[in-house]
C-alpha angles and dihedrals in degrees: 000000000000113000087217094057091047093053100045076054099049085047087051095052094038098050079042087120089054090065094045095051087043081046091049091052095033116150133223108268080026116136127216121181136173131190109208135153107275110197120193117174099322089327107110115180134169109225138161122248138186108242126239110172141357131212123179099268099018141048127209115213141166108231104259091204122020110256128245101232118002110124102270098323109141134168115309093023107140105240122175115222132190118251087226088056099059118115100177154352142172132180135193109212086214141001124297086015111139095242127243106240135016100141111160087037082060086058094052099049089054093054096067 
């Protein structure tokens, strides 16, 4: 419910074209991450994912940390996202690049 953190979702939606442009050129040695809602039976976590592929309404992505309650789902497992449900990405062209995003993760900073 903080306004903050609203708002750091709203600029990650809204600046949603800029990651798919940044996808469409990626590097090798690139990274690419998302942070969207996974549901498993009544189990709903946000967690962050390396993405794999886009389509127009969904993202493909492999779990970047295994969840703490989603039915067997662990690190690496394939999941499929909306593209309405994102709250957040971020991506590195290459590595040790101070990635472009993270804008909810930039709230929460803050807030410590």
């Amino acid at each position: 419910d903080d306004p903050r953190m609203k708002g750091a979702i709203e600029e990650a939606r809204g600046r949603w074209p800029e990651f798919v442009e940044a996808f469409k050129a990626r590097q090798p040695g690139g990274h690419y991450f998302v942070k969207a809602p996974v549901t498993r039976g009544d189990r709903t976590e946000f967690i962050w994912m390396d993405v794999i592929g886009l389509e127009p309404e969904y993202v493909h992505g492999r779990l970047a940390n295994d969840p703490v309650d989603l039915g067997g789902l662990k690190l690496g497992d394939q999941v499929e996202v909306a593209v309405k449900d994102l709250n957040d990405w971020g991506f590195m062209h290459r590595e040790g690049d101070d990635p472009t995003g993270l804008f909810t993760s930039k709230i929460v900073v803050e807030a410590f």
